[in-house]
Structure formats: C-alpha cells, structure tokens
C-alpha positions in Angstrom: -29.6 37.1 -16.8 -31.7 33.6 -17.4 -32.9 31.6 -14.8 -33.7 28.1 -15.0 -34.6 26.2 -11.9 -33.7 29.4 -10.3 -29.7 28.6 -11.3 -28.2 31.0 -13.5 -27.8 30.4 -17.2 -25.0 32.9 -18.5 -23.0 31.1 -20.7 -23.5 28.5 -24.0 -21.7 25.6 -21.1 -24.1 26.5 -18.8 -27.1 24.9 -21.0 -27.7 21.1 -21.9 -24.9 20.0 -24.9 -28.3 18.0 -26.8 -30.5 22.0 -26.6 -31.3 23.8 -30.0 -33.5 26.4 -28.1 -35.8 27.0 -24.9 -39.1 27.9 -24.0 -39.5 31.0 -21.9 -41.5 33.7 -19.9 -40.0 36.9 -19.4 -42.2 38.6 -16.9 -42.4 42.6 -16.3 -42.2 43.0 -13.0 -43.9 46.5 -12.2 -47.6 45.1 -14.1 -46.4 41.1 -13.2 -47.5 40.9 -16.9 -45.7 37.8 -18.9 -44.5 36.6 -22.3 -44.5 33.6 -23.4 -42.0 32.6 -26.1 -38.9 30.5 -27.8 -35.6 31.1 -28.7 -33.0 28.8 -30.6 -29.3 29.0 -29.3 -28.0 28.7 -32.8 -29.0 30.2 -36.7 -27.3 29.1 -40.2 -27.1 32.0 -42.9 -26.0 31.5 -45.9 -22.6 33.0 -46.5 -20.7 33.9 -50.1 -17.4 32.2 -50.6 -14.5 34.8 -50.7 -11.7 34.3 -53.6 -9.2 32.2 -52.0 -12.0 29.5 -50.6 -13.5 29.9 -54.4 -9.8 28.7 -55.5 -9.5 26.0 -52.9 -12.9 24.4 -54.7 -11.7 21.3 -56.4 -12.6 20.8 -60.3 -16.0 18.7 -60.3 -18.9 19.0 -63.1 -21.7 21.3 -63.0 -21.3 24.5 -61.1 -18.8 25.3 -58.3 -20.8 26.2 -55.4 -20.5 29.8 -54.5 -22.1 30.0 -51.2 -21.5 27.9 -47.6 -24.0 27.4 -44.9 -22.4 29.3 -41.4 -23.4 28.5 -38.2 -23.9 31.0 -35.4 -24.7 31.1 -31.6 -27.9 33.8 -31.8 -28.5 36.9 -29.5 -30.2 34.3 -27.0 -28.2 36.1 -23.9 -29.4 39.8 -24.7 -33.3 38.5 -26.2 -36.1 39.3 -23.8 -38.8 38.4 -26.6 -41.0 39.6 -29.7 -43.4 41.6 -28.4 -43.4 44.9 -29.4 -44.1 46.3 -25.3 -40.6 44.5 -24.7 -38.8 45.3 -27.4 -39.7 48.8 -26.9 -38.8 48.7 -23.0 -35.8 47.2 -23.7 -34.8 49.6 -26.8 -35.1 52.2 -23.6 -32.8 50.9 -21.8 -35.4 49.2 -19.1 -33.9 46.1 -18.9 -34.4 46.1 -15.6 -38.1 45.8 -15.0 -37.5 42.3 -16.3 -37.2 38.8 -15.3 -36.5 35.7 -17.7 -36.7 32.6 -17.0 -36.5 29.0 -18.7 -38.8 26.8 -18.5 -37.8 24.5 -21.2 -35.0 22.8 -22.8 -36.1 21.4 -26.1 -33.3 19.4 -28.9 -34.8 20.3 -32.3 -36.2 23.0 -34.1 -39.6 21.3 -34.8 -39.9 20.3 -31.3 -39.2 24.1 -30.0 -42.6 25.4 -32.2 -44.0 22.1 -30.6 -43.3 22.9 -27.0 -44.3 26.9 -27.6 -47.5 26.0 -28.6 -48.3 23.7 -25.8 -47.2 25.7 -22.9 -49.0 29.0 -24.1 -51.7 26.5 -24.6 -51.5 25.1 -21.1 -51.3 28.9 -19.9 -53.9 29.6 -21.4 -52.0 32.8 -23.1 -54.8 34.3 -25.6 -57.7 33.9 -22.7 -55.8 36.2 -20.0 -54.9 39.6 -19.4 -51.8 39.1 -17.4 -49.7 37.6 -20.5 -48.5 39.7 -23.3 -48.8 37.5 -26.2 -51.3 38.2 -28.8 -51.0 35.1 -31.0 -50.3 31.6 -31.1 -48.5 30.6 -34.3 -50.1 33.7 -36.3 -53.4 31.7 -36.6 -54.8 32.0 -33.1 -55.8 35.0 -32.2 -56.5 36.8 -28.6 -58.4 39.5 -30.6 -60.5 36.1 -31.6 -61.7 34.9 -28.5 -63.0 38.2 -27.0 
C-alpha cells in the first residue's frame, strides 16, 4: 500500500486527475534504510494494427500506418523501486519489511526527472549511508564522492 500524507493511495481515483507520476521513498524497515525514486502512473507502447483495424484505414497517399500508440496504467501499485536490494527482497516475497510513501505529485514527465533530482538532492542521497540509491541520473555517483 502507498501512503501519502499518511492517507491511503490504492486506487488510479485515489490520486490527483492532473498526476503523470510521483516521487517516493520506500523505506526498509528492519535497517530504516530508504530509496528515493519516481514512478509515472501511465506508459505508451507502440502496438501493431491487427487485420480488421488495417482494413478500417481509409485510402490516403504514402503509407498506411501499421502501428498505433497504446496507453497503459503501469505497475505503479505493485513497484517498490529500482534498486537491485528491493527488487530482490521483493522477488522473495518480503514485501513486508517495506513502507512506501509519496511524497510528490508531479503533472509531466519532464517535471517527474525534475522533482527526482531535487529531492535526492535535498536528501542529500549519494552523501549518506541510510539511503539506498547509488546514482543520481547515471551521472552522479555515491561511489564519487567517497
């Protein structure tokens, strides 16, 4: 389950309509280390147009398109984050040793990198030992700083 201002957050209704994504931390609670991360509500693939849709194309010039963008809600109620520790942990079934909460509702995708950046900034993520994260935007790294 999410928190966010200590309310549950279980559904795609229970989150602002203008939200793309969120920051969060998800915290394991045995060490108290955190994780510091985003997650967008929705992805687009790129999907192939079956036969009957291909039919339904109307005559134009050039090439009949053969693909259509498809928008999804993502995994964003089952994600606990990209760090290898949690994925592991959670690919062992220890969901509970974990707490997630948001911090952050951001409205576009440029603004979600944005916002990441400045909170691990702010927390000072790289510079402790009690978060998890190991890079900011795969140019700044903890491993730097030491």
């Amino acid at each position: 389950m999410w928190l966010y201002n200590n309310t549950p957050i279980n559904t795609i209704e229970d989150i602002p309509q203008d939200a793309f994504g969120f920051i969060y931390i998800t915290t394991h609670i045995p060490t108290g280390k955190r994780y510091l991360g985003k997650k967008s509500l929705y992805h687009t693939t790129t999907k192939k147009l079956g036969k009957k849709e291909l039919a339904e194309q109307p005559i134009t010039r050039g090439r009949a398109k053969t693909t259509k963008q498809v928008t999804k809600e993502s995994d964003w109620k089952t994600y606990y984050g990209s760090e290898e520790y949690i994925k592991q942990a959670i690919k062992n079934k220890l969901h509970h040793e974990f707490t997630r909460e948001i911090i952050h509702f951001v409205p576009s995708k440029k603004l979600l990198t944005y916002y990441e950046c400045k909170y691990q900034f702010m927390h000072g993520v790289l510079e402790s030992d009690e978060w998890m994260n190991t890079n900011i935007l795969g140019k700044f790294y903890a491993k730097d700083l030491a």
